[in-house]
GUMIVO-549174 format. One line per 8 residues: number of its first residue (from 1); for each residue y, z, x of C-alpha. Coordinates in steps of 0.001 Angstrom, whole numbers, padded with zeros to 6 digits. Last residue first. Layout:
% residues N
NUM	Y:Z:X; ...
***
This chain:
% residues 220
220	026895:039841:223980; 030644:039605:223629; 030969:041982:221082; 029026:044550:223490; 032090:046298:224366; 030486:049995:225835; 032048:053203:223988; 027753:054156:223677
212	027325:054425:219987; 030553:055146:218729; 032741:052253:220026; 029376:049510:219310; 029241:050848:215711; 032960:050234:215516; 033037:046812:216949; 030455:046342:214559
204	031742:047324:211621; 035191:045347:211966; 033148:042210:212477; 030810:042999:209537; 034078:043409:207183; 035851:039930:208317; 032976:038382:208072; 031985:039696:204695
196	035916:039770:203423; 035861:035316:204613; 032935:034942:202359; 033790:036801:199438; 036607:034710:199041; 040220:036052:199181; 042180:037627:196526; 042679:041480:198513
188	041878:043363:195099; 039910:040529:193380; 037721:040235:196765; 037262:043910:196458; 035507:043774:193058; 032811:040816:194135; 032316:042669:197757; 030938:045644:195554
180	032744:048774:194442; 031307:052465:193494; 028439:051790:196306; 025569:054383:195655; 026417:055817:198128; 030081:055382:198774; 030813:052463:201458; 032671:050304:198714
172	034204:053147:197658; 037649:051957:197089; 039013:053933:199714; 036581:052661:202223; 036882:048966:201202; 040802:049605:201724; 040444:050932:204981; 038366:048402:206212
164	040152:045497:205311; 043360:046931:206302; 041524:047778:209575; 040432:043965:209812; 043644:042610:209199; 045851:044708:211825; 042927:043398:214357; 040422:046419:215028
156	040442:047595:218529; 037481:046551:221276; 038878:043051:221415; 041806:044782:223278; 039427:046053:225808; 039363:049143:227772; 036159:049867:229713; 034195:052816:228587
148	034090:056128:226984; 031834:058089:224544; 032088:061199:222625; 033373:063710:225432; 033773:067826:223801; 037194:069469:224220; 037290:072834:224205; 041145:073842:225272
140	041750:077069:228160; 044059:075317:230003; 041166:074685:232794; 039748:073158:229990; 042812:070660:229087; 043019:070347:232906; 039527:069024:233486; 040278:066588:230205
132	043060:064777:231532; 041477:064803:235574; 038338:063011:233246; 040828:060637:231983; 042483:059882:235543; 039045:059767:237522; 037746:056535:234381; 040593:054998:235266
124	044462:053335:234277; 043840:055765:231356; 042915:055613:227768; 042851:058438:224873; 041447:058067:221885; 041156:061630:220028; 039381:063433:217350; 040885:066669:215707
116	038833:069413:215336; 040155:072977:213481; 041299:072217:210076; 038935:069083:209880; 038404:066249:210979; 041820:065157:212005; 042622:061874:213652; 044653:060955:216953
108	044803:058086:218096; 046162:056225:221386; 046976:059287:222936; 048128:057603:226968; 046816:058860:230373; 048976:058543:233662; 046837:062118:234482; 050933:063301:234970
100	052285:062213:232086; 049479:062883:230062; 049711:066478:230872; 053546:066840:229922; 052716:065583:226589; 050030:068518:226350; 051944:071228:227412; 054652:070396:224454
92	058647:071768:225215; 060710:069246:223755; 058525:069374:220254; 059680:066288:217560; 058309:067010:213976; 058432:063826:211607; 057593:065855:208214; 055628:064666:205230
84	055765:067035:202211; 053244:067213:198947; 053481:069687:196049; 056049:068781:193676; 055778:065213:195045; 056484:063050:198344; 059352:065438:199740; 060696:064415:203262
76	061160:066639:206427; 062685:065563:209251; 062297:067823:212173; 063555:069364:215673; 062840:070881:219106; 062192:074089:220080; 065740:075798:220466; 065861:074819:216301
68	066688:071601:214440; 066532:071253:210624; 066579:067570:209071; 065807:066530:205722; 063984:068507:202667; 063533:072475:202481; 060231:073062:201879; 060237:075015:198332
60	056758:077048:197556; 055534:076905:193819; 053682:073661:193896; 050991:075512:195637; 052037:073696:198847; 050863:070947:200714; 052408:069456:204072; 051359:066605:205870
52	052309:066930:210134; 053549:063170:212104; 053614:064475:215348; 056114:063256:218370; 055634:065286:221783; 057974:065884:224539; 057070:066505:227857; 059307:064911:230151
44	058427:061339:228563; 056814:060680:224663; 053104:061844:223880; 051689:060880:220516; 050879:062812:217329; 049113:061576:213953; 048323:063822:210942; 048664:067654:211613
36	047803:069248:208606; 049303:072466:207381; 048527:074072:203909; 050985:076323:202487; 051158:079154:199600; 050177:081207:202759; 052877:080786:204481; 056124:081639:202272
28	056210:085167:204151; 056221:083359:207509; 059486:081392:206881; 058471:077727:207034; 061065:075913:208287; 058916:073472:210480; 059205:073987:214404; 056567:076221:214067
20	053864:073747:213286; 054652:071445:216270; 053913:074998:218590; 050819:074245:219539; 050108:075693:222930; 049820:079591:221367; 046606:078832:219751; 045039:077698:222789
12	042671:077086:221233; 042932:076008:218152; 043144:072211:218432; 039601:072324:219151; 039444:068425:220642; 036589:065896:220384; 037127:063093:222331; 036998:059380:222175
4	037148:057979:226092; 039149:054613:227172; 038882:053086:230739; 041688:050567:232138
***
């Protein structure tokens, strides 16, 4: 198996992405509304699953539960006066279809910022991921390589360690200056400081080793 991170302009080809306009948003209620794709994964024949937040001015309604349309459907659920998360299913997404046939699988999918979102995608080979990112192009996507490498499952963070790591980040523990020490996190999670430092270092480093050249070098 061989993994890649890359960097995808979810923009282009504007008319590919058509999770957003499953949601009943009637275009004149638009611009009161920010759109952010959160997770999506690739399900058989084509059809895509996404996970989209939605913010509004506070003044804007989204209608709430489930609306279906000729391009697929959604469940939409209201969080607060201004925040919506919506389960979007698309039965007609280029992309899906694509990772069906390269045999690849989206593993991740994080955005950084309205236009880039970074992927993890992993394939039985290193030919089927770079066939995946040849036909994105040829489709008319920029999509930049990060790293890649052979596919490990001691290369992904334990459900511990990314708990862990999440919450440390939230809490500001890797602010500058630090907002939160080991001390204050310990009393959050109530473990010793010793078993969060392990725990933390070994989360880093499998991350530091992802980024810098996607090789495993745990082992080393």
């Amino acid at each position: 198996m061989y993994y890649c991170r890359l960097m995808v302009d979810r923009t282009m080809p504007f008319r590919e992405h058509q999770c957003r306009t499953i949601l009943p948003i009637p275009e004149e209620d638009s611009d009161g509304v920010s759109i952010e794709v959160v997770k999506c994964s690739s399900m058989e024949s084509g059809i895509g699953f996404s996970v989209i937040r939605i913010i509004t001015d506070g003044k804007t309604k989204i209608p709430e539960g489930k609306t279906t349309c000729d391009k697929g459907e959604c469940v939409i659920e209201r969080i607060s006066s201004t925040h919506y998360t919506a389960a979007v299913t698309n039965r007609n997404c280029y992309l899906c279809e694509l990772f069906g046939k390269t045999k690849c699988f989206l593993m991740s999918s994080v955005p950084v910022d309205e236009s880039l979102v970074e992927w993890t995608v992993t394939g039985q080979d290193s030919a089927a991921v770079h066939d995946l990112i040849h036909r994105m192009k040829d489709y008319g996507y920029r999509v930049k390589f990060m790293a890649g490498g052979r596919y490990g499952d001691e290369m992904m963070l334990t459900p511990k360690e990314e708990r862990y790591l999440k919450t440390a980040y939230d809490h500001g523990y890797y602010d500058v200056p630090r907002k939160v020490d080991l001390d204050g996190l310990c009393d959050s999670f109530g473990c010793s400081k010793s078993t969060l430092n392990v725990a933390l270092r070994v989360a880093e480093r499998k991350l530091i080793c992802h980024y810098i050249d996607g090789s495993d070098k745990m082992s080393r």
